[in-house]
C-alpha positions as CSV (number, residue, x, y, z in Angstrom):
1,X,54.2,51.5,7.2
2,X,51.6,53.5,5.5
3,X,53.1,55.7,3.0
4,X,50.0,56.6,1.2
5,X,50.2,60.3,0.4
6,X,47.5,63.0,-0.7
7,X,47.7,66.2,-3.1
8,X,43.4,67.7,-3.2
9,X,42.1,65.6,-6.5
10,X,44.8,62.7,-6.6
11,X,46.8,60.7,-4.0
12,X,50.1,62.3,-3.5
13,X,49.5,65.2,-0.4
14,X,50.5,64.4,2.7
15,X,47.0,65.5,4.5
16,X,45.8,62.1,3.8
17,X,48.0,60.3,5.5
18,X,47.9,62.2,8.7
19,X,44.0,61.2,8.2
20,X,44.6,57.6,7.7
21,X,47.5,57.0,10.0
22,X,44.7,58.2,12.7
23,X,41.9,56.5,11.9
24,X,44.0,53.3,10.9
25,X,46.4,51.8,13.2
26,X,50.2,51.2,11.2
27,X,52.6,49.3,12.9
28,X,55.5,51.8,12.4
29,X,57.2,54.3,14.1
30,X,55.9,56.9,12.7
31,X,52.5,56.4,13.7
32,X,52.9,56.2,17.2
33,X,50.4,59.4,18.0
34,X,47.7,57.8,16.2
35,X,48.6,54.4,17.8
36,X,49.0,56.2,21.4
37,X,45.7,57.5,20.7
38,X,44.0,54.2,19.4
39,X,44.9,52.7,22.6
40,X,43.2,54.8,24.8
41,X,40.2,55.3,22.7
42,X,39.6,51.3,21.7
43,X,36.0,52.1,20.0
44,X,37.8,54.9,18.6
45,X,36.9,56.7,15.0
46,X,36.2,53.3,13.7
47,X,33.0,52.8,15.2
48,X,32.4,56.2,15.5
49,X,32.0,55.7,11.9
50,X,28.5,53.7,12.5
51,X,27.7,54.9,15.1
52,X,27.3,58.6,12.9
53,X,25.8,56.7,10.0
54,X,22.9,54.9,12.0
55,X,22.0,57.8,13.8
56,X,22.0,60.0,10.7
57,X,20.9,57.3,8.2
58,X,18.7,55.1,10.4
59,X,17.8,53.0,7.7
60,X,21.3,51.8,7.1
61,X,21.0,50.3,10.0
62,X,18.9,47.7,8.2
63,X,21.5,46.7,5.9
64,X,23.3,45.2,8.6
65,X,21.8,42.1,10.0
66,X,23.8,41.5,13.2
67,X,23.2,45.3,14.1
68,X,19.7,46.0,12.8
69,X,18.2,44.9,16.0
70,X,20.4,46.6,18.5
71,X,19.5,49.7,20.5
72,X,22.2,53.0,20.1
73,X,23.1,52.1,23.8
74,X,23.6,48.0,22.4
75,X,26.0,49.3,19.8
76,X,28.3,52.2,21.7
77,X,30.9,49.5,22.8
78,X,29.7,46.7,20.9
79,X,33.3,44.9,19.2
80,X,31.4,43.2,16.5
81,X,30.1,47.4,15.1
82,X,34.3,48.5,15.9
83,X,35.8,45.3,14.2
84,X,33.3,46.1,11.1
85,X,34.3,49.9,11.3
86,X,38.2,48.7,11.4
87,X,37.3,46.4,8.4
88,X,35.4,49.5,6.2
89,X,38.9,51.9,7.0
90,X,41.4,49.0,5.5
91,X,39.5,48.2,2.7
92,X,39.5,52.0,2.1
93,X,43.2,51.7,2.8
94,X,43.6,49.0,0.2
95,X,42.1,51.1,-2.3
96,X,44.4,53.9,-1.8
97,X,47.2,52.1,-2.0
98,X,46.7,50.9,-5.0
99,X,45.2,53.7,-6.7
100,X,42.0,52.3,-7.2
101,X,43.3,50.2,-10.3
102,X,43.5,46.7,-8.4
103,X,41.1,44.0,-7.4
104,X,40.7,45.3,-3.9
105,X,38.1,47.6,-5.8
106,X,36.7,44.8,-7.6
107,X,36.3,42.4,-4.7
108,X,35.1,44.9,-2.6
109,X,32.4,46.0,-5.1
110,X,31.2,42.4,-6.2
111,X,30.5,41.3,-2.2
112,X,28.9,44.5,-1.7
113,X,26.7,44.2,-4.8
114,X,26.0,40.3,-4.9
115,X,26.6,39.3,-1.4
116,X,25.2,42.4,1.2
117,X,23.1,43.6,-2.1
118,X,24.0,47.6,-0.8
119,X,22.9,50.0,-2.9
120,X,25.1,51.9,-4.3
121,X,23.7,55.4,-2.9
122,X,25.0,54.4,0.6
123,X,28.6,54.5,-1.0
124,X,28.0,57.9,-1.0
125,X,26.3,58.2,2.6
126,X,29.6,56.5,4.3
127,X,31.9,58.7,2.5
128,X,30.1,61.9,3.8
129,X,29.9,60.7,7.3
130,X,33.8,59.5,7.5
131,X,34.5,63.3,6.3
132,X,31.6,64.5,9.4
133,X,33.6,62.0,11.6
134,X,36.9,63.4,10.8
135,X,36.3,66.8,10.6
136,X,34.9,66.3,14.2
137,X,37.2,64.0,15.5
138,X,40.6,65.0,14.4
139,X,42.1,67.7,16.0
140,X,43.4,70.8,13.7
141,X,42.4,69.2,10.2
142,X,42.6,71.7,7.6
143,X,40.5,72.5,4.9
144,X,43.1,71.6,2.3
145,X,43.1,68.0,4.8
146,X,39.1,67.5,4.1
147,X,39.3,68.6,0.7
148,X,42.0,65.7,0.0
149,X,39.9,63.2,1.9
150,X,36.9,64.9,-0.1
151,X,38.4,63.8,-3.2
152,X,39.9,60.4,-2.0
153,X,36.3,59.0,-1.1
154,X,34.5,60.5,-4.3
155,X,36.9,58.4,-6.4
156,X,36.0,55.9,-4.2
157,X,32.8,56.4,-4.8
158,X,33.3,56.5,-8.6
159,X,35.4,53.2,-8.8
160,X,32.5,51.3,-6.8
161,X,30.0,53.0,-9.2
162,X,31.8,51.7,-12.2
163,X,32.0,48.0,-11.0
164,X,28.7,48.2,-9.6
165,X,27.8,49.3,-13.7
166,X,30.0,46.4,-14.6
167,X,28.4,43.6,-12.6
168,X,24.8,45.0,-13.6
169,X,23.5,45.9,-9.9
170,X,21.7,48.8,-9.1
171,X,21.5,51.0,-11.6
């Protein structure tokens, strides 16, 4: 059970949860709505994700080698573009858990640095368009909820900045 909370600026209000527990799938009773919803939406947010960051940021695109070819229509239901966007929110999930002070930060910024060779601008560009994508797709966020999730993905952003400093890549 996610029990990952949020306060605006740290990770301890409970707006962040309702965020993840919707864009994440938990397998506990308490996240049944988001489950419920999940199910009948299979592409869901996930993709959604993607889908918002191509469109916008057509040159990401690029940085993705199994998608860079594919037309918007080849990527709407495509399972390879929703199992990545699954993959992007539990990573992010991993990072909240544990504050940002374990190696899932580490890992994550040493494959994304030496491996996919992403620059670290486009850190940035996903965050922004997971807080478009939620502030379109979930019902009744409040601005206290986008704030929180705001703050959440700039320390995201920080952390990845900070190993990408470490590991010498694109500065």
């Amino acid at each position: 059970m996610l029990v990952m909370t949020f306060r605006s600026g740290s990770i301890k209000s409970p707006h962040f949860r309702r965020i993840m527990m919707t864009l994440v799938p938990v397998p506990a009773a308490a996240s049944l709505p988001a489950n419920h919803f999940l199910s009948h939406n299979p592409f869901g947010y996930k993709s959604a994700i993607f889908l918002h960051m191509f469109e916008t940021k057509p040159d990401s695109q690029k940085l993705f080698p199994k998608f860079a070819d594919l037309s918007k229509e080849q990527l709407q239901n495509n399972p390879d573009l929703q199992a990545h966007g699954g993959i992007v929110v539990c990573k992010l999930t991993e990072f909240l858990q544990d504050k940002g002070q374990g190696k899932a930060v580490t890992d994550l910024a040493e494959t994304h640095a030496k491996q996919h060779k992403i620059p670290r601008i486009y850190f940035q560009i996903i965050s922004d368009v997971i807080v478009e994508v939620a502030a379109e797709k979930i019902e009744g966020l409040s601005s206290d909820a986008l704030t929180a999730l705001k703050n959440a993905l700039k320390m995201f952003q920080t952390k990845m900045g900070e190993c990408y400093d470490v590991l010498g890549f694109d500065k």
